[in-house]
N, C-alpha and C positions, 0 to 999 in steps of 0.2 A: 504494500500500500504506500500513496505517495501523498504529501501534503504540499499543496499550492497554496497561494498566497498573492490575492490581487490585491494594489493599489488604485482606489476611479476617482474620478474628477469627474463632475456631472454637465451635463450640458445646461448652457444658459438656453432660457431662462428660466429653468424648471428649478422650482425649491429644492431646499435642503427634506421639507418633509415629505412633499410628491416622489421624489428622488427614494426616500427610503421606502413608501409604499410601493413603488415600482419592483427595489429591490428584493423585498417581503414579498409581496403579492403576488407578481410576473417573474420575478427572474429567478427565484429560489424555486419555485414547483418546478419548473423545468431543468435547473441542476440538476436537482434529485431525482428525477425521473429520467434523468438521461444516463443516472448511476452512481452519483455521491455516495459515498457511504456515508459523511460527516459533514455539514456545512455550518459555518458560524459566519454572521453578518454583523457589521459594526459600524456605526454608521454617525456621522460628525457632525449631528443636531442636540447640542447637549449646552445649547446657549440658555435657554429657559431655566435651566439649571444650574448651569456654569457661565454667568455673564459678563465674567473678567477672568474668562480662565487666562493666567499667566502662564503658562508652560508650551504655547506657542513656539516654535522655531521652525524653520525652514518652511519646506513644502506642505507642512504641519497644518501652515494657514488657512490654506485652500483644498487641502484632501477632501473627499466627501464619504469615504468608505473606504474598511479595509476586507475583503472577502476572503475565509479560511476553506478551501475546498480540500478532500480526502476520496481520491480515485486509487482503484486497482493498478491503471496503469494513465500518467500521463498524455500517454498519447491519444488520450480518448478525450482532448479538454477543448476541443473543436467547439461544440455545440456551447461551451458554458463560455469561452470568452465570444463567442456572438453574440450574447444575451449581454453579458456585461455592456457591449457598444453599443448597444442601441439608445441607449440615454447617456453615453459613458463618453465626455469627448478623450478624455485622456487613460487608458489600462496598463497600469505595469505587473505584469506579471510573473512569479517567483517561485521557484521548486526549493523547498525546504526540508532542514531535518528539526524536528523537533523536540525540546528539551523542556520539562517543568521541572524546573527548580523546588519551586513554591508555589503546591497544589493546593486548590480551595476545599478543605474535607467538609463544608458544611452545606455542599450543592441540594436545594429539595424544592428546584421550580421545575418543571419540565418543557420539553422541548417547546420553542416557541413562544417562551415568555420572556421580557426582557429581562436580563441577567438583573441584579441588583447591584446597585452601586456605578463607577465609572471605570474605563478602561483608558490606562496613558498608553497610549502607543506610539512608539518611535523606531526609526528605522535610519540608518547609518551605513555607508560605506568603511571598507580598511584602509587606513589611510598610506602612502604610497611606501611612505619610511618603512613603515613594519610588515614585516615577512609572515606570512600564514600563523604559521608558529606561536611568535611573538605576538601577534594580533589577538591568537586563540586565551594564549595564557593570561593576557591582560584580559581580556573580558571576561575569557570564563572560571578564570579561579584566582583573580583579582578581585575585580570587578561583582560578579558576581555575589559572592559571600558578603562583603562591605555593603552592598545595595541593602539587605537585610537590615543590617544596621542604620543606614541613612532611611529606609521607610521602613517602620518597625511596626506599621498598623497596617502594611499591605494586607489583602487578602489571600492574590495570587500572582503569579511572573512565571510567564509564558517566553521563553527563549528558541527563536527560530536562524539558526545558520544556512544560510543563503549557499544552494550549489551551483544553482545557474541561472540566468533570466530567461525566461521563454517568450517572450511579447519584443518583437524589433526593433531597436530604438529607444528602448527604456534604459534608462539610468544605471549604473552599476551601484546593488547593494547588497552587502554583505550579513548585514543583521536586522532583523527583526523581531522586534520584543512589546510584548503585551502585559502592561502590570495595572491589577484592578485592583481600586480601593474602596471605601465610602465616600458618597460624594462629602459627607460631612469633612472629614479627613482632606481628603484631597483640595476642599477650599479654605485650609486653614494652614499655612506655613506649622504655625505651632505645632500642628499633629501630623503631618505630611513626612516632615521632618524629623532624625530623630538627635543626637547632640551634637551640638559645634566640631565637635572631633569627624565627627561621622559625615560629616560635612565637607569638611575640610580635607579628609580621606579621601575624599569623592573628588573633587576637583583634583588633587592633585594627580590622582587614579586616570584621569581622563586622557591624556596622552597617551599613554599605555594601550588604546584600543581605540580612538575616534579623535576626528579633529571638532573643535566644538562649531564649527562654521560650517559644518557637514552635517549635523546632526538635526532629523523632522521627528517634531514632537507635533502629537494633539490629543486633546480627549475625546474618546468615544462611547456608544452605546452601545452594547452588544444584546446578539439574539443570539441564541445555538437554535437554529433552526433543527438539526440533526444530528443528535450525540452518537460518537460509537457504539 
């Protein structure tokens, strides 16, 4: 089984919430029936709720959706990035391996309802200095562990290493990561964060795996349309 991973940018002039009913409504029943085993929709109408979210950067701004798709094989992903373009001016699309760090043990909604809480997702290339290697080790057993510490009220962290782009044109990137909190949490530096140390670990940490000028952040809403 393979995990894909689309970035979409919606077509003007259609809303951020038409856009997701599209995505929910039209474009998920036809994933699935074309053979998903698993689809998760996440989608970046979380202004009502978060109306200064600060954690903006990059492509972050204007993302509209991130699409978690779960195929046998790849090459069968024909029909799901059709469906993505039809409302989708912009699709990057991404073959993944995926890693849960930090699993949420207290999951009890079912399929199709929106997850609880927010989801920060951001997505980064390797930056040219550091070698596979050295890239790996800084994020994943740098990086990674210290994150704990810097959000300490997360829920969950979803880490996805990027093998290859499948969509023409698209951007090279290396990492994609999902960490959901309470919105409460998430709009409170106080609680978001955890001490000055752990803080400051973190910046300094960040060379080590991303350049910070490379780096799209945004929050979103998730659905697990189709759990494994």
């Amino acid at each position: 089984m393979e995990k894909l991973i689309y970035l979409t940018w919606k077509r003007e002039p259609l809303s951020i919430e038409d856009y997701r009913a599209h995505l929910l409504d039209e474009v998920s029943p036809r994933i699935v029936e074309s053979g998903a085993r698993a689809l998760n929709v996440s989608v970046a109408d979380t202004q009502q709720d978060i109306p200064k979210a600060t954690l903006l950067m990059g492509d972050g701004k204007t993302l509209s959706a991130a699409i978690s798709v779960w195929l046998d094989c790849l090459d069968d992903r024909g029909p799901l990035e059709t469906a993505l373009r039809e409302h989708g001016a912009r699709v990057d699309g991404y073959l993944v391996t995926e890693s849960i760090p930090q699993a949420d043990p207290d999951r009890d909604w079912a399929d199709g309802e929106p997850s609880p809480g927010v989801t920060h997702f951001t997505w980064f290339p390797r930056p040219e200095r550091l070698t596979p290697e050295a890239f790996y080790h800084g994020w994943h057993e740098v990086h990674t562990p210290a994150s704990a510490k810097l959000h300490p009220t997360r829920w969950e962290y979803v880490r996805n290493a990027v093998a290859r782009t499948l969509t023409p044109g698209s951007p090279r990137v290396d990492a994609i990561v999902a960490e959901r909190f309470s919105i409460e949490d998430y709009c409170d530096p106080k609680r978001l964060y955890g001490s000055k140390q752990a803080l400051q670990e973190n910046v300094e940490h960040l060379p080590l795996y991303a350049n910070l000028e490379d780096l799209h952040s945004t929050p979103l809403s998730e659905v697990i349309v189709k759990s494994l």
